[in-house]
PyMOL Python script that loads the backbone (N, CA, C, O; Angstrom):
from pymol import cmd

cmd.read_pdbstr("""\
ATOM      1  N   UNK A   1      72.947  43.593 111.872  1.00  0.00           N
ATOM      2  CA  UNK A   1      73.206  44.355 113.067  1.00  0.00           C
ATOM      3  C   UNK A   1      74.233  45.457 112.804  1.00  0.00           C
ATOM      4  O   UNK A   1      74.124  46.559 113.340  1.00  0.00           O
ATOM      5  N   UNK A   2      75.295  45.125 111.919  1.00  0.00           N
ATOM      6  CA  UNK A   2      76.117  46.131 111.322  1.00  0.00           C
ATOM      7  C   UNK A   2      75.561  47.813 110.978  1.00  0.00           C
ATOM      8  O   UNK A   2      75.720  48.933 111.464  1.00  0.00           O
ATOM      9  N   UNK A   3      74.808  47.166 109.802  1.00  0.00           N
ATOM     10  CA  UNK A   3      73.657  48.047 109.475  1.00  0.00           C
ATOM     11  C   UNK A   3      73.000  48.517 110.070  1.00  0.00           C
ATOM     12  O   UNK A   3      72.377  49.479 109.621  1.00  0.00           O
ATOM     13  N   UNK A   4      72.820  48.103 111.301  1.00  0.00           N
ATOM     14  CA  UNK A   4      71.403  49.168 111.963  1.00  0.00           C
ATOM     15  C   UNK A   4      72.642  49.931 113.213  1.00  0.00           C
ATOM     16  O   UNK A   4      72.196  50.719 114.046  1.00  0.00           O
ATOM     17  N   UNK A   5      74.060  49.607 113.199  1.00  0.00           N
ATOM     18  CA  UNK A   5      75.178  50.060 114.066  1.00  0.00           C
ATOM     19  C   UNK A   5      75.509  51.677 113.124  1.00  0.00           C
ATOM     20  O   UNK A   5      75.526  52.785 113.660  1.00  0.00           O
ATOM     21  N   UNK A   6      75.710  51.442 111.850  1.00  0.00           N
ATOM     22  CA  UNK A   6      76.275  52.292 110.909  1.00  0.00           C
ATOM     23  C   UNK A   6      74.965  53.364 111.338  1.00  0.00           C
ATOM     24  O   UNK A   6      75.200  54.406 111.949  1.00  0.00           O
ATOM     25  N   UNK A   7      73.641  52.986 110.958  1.00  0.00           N
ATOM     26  CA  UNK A   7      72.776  54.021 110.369  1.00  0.00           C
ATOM     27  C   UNK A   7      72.504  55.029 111.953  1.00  0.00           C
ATOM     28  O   UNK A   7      72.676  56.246 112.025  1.00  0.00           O
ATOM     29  N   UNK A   8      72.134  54.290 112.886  1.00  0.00           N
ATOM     30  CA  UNK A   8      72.285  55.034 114.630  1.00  0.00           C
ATOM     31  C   UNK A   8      73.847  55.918 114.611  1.00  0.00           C
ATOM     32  O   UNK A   8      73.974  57.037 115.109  1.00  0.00           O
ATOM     33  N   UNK A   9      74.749  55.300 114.064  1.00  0.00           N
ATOM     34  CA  UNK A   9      75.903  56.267 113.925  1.00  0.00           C
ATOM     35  C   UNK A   9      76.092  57.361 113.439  1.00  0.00           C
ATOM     36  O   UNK A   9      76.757  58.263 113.949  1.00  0.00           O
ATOM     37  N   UNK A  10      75.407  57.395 112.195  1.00  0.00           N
ATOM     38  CA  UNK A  10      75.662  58.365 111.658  1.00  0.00           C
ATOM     39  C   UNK A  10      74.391  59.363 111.690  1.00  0.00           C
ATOM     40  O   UNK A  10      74.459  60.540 111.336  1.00  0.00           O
ATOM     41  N   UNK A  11      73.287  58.760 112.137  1.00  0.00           N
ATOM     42  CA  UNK A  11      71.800  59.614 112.078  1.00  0.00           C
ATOM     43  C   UNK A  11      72.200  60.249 113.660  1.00  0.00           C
ATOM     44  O   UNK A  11      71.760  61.375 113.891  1.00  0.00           O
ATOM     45  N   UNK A  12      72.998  59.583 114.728  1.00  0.00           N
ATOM     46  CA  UNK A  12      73.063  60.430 116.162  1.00  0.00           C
ATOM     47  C   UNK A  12      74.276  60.784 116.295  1.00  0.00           C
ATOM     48  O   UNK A  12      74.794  60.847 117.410  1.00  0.00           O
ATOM     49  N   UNK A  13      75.070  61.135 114.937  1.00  0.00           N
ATOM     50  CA  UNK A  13      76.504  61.688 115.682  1.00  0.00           C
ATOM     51  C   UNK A  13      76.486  63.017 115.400  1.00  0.00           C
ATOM     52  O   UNK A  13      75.761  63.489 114.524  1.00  0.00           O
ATOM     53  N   UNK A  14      77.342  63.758 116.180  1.00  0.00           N
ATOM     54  CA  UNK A  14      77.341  65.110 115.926  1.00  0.00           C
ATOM     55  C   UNK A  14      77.566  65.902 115.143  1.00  0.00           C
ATOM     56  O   UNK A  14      78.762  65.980 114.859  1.00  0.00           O
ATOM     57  N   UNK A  15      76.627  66.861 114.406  1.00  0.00           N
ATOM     58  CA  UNK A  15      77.017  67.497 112.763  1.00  0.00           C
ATOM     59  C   UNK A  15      78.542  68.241 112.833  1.00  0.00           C
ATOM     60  O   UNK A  15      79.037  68.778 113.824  1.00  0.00           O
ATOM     61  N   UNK A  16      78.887  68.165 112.049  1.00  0.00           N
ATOM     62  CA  UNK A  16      80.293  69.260 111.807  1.00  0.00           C
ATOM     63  C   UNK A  16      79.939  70.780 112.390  1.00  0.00           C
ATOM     64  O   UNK A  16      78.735  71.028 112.462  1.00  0.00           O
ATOM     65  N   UNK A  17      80.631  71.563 112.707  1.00  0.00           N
ATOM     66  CA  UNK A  17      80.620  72.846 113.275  1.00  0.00           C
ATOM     67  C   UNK A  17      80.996  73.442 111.968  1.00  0.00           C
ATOM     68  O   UNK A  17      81.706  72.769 111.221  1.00  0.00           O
ATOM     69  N   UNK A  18      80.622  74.570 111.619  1.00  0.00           N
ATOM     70  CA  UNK A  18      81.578  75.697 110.584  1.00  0.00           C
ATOM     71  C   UNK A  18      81.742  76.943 110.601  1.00  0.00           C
ATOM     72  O   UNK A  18      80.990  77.899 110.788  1.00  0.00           O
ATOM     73  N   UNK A  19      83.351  76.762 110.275  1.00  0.00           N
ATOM     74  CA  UNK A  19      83.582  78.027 110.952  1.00  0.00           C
ATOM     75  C   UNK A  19      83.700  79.004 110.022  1.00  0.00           C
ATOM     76  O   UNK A  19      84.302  79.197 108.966  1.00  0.00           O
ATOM     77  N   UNK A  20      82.629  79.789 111.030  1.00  0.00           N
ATOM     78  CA  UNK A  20      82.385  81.355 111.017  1.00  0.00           C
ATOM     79  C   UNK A  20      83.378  82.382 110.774  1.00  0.00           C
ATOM     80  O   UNK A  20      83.139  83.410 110.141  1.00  0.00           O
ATOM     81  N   UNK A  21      84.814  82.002 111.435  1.00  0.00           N
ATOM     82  CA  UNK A  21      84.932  83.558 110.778  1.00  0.00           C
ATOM     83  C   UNK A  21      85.916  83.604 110.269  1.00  0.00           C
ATOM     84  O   UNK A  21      86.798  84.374 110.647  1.00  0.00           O
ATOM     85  N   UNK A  22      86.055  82.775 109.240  1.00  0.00           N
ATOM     86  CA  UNK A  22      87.280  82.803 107.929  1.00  0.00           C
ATOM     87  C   UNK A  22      86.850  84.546 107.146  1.00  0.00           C
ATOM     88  O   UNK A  22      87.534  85.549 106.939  1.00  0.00           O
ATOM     89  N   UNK A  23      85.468  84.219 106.911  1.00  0.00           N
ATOM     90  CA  UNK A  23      84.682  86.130 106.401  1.00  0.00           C
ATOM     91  C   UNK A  23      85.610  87.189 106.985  1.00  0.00           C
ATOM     92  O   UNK A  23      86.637  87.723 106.566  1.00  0.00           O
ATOM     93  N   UNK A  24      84.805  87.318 108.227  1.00  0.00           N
ATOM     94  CA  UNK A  24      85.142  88.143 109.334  1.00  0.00           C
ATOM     95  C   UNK A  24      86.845  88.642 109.103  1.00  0.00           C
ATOM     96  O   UNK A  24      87.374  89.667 108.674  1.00  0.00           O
ATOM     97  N   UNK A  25      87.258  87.574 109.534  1.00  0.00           N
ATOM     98  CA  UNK A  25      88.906  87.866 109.494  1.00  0.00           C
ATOM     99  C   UNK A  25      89.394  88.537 108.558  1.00  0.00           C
ATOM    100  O   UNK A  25      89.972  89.605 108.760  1.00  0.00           O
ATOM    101  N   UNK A  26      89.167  87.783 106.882  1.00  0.00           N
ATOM    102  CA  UNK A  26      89.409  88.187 105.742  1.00  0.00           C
ATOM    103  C   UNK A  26      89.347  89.852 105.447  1.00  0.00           C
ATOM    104  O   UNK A  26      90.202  90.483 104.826  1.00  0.00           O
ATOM    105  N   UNK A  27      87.717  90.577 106.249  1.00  0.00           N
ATOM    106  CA  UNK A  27      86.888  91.246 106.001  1.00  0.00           C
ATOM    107  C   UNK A  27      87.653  92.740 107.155  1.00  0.00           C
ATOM    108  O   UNK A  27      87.694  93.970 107.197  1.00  0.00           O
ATOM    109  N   UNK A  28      88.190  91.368 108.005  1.00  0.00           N
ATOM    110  CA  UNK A  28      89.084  92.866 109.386  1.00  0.00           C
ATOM    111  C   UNK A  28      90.274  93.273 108.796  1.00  0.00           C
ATOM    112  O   UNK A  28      90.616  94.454 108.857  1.00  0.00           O
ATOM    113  N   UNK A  29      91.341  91.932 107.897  1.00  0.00           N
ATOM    114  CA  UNK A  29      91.968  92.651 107.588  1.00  0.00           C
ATOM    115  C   UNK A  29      92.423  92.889 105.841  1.00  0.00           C
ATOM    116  O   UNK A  29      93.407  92.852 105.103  1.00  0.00           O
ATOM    117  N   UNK A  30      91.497  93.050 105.827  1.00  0.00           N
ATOM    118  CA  UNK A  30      91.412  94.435 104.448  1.00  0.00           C
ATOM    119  C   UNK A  30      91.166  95.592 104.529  1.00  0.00           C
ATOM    120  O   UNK A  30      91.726  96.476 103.882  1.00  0.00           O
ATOM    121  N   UNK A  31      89.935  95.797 105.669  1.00  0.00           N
ATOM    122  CA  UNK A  31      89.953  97.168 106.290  1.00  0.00           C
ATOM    123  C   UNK A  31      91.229  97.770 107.295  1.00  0.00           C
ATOM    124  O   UNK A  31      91.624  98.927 107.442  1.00  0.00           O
ATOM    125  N   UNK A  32      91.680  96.525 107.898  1.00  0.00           N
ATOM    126  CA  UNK A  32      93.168  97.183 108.873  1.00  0.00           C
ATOM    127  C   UNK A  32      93.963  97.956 107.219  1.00  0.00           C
ATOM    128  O   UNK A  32      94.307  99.129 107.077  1.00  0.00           O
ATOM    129  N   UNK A  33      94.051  96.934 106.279  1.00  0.00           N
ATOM    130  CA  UNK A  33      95.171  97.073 104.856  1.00  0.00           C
ATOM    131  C   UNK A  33      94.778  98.616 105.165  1.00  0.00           C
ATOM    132  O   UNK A  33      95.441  99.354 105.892  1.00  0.00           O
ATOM    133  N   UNK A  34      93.506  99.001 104.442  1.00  0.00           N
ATOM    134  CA  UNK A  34      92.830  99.639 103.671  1.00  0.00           C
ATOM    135  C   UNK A  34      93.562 101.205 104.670  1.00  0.00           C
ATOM    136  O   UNK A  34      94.236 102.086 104.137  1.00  0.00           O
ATOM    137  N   UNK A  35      93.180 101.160 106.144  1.00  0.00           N
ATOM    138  CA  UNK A  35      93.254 102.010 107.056  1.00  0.00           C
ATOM    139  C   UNK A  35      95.236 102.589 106.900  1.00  0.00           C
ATOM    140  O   UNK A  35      95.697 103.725 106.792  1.00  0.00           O
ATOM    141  N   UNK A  36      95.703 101.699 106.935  1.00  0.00           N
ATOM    142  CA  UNK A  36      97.120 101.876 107.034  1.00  0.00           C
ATOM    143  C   UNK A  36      97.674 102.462 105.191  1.00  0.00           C
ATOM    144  O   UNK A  36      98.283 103.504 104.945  1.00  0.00           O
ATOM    145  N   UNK A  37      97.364 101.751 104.500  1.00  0.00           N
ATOM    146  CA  UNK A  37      97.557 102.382 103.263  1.00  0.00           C
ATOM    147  C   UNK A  37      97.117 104.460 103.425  1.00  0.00           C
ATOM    148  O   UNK A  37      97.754 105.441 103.040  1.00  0.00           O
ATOM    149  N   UNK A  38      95.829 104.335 104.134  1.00  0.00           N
ATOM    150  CA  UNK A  38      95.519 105.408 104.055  1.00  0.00           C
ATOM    151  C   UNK A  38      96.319 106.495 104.674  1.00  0.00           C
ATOM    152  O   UNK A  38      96.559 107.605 104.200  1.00  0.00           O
ATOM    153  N   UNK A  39      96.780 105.875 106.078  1.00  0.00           N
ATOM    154  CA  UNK A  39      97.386 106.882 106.549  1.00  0.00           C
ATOM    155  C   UNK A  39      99.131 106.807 106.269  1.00  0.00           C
ATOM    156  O   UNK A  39      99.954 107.253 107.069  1.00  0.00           O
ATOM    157  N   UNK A  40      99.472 106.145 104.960  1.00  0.00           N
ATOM    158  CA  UNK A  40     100.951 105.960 104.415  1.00  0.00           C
ATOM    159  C   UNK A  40     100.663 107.141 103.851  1.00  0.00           C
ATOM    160  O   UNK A  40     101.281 108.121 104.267  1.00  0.00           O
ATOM    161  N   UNK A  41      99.374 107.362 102.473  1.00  0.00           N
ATOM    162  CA  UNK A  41      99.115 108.302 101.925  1.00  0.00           C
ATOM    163  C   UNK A  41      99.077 109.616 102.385  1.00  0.00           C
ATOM    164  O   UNK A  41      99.594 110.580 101.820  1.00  0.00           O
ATOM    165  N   UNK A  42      98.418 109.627 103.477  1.00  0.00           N
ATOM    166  CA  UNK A  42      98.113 111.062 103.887  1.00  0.00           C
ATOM    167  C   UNK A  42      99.556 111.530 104.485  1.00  0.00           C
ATOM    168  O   UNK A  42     100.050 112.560 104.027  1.00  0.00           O
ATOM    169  N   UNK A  43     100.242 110.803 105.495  1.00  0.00           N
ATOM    170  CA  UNK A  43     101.447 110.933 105.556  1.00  0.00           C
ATOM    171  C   UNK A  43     103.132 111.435 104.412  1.00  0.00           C
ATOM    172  O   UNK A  43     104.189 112.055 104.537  1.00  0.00           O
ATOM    173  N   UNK A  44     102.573 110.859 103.660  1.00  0.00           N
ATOM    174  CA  UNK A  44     103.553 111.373 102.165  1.00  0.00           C
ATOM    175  C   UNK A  44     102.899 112.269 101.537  1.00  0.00           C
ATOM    176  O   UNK A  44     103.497 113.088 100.839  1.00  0.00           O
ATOM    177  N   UNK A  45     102.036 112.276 101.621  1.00  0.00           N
ATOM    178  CA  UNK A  45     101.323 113.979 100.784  1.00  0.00           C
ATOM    179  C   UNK A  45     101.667 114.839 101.810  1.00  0.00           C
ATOM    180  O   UNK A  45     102.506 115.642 101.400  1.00  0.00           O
ATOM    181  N   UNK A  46     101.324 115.045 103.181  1.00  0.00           N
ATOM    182  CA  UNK A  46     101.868 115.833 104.293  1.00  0.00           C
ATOM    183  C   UNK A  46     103.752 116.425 103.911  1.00  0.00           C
ATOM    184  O   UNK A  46     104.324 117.501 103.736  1.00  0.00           O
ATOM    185  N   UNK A  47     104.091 115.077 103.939  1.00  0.00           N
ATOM    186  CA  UNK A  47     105.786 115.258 103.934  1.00  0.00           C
ATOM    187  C   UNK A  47     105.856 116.369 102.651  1.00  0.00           C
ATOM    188  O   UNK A  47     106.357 117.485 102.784  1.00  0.00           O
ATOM    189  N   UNK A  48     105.178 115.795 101.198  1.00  0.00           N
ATOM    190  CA  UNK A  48     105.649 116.465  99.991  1.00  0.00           C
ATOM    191  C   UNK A  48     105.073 117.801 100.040  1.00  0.00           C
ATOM    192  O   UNK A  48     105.448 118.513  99.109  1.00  0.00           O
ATOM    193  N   UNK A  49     104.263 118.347 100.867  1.00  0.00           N
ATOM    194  CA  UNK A  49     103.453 119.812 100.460  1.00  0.00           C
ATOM    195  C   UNK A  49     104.760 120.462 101.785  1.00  0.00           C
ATOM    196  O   UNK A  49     105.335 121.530 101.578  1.00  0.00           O
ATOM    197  N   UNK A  50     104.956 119.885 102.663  1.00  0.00           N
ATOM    198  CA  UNK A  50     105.651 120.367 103.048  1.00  0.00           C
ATOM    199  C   UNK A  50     107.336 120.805 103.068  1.00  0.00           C
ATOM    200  O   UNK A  50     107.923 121.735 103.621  1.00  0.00           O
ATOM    201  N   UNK A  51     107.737 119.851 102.333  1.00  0.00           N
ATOM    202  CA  UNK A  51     109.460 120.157 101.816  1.00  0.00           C
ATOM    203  C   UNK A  51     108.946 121.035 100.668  1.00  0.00           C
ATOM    204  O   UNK A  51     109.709 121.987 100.503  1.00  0.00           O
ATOM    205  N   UNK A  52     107.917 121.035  99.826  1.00  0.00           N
ATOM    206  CA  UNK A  52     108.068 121.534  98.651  1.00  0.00           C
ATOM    207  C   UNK A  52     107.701 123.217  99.076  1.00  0.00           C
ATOM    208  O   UNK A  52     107.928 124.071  98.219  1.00  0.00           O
ATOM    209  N   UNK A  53     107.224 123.569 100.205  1.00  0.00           N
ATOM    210  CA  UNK A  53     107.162 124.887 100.719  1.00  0.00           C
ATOM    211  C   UNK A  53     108.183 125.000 101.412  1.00  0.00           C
ATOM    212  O   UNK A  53     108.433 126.188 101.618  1.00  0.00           O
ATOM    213  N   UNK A  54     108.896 124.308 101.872  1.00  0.00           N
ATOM    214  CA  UNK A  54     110.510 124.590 101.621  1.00  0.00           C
ATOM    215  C   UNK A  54     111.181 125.445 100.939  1.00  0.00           C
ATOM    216  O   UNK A  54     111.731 126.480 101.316  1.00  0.00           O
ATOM    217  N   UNK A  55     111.082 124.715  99.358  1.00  0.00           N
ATOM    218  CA  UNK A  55     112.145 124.815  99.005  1.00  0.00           C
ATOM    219  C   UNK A  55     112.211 126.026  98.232  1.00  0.00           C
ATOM    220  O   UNK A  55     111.113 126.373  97.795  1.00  0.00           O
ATOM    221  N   UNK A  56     113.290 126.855  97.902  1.00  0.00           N
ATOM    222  CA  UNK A  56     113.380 128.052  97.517  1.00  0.00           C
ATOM    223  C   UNK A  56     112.839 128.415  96.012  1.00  0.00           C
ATOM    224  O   UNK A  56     113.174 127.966  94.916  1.00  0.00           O
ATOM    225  N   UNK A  57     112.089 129.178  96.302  1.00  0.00           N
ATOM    226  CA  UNK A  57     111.491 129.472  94.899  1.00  0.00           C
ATOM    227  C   UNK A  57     112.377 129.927  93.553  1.00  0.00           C
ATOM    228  O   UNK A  57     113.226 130.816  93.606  1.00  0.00           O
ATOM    229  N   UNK A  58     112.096 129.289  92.515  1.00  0.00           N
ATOM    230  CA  UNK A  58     113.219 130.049  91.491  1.00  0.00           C
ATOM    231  C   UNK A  58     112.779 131.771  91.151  1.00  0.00           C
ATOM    232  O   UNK A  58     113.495 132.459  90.423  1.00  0.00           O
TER     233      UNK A  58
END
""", "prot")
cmd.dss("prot")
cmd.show_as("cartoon", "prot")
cmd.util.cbc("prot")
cmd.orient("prot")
């Protein structure tokens, strides 16, 4: 009776769920990284073209 308790147990219990969006997340933020790196860059190239037209020519 054990046996036929175990096998109804485990043949009608509910499968595991899995989760979905370990990807996703991983995948949002590398592109957030990716986005902010970009605009560090464009930001410091901005700054340097601009002090360097600054500065007095020899």
């Amino acid at each position: 009776m054990r046996l036929l308790h175990l096998l109804l147990g485990t043949l009608l219990s509910p499968r595991p769920v899995h989760d979905q969006r370990g990807l996703s997340q991983s995948t949002e933020i590398a592109i957030l990284t990716g986005v902010v790196v970009g605009i560090a860059v464009t930001v410091g190239a901005a700054i340097t073209v601009y002090v360097k037209a600054r500065l007095p020519q020899p």
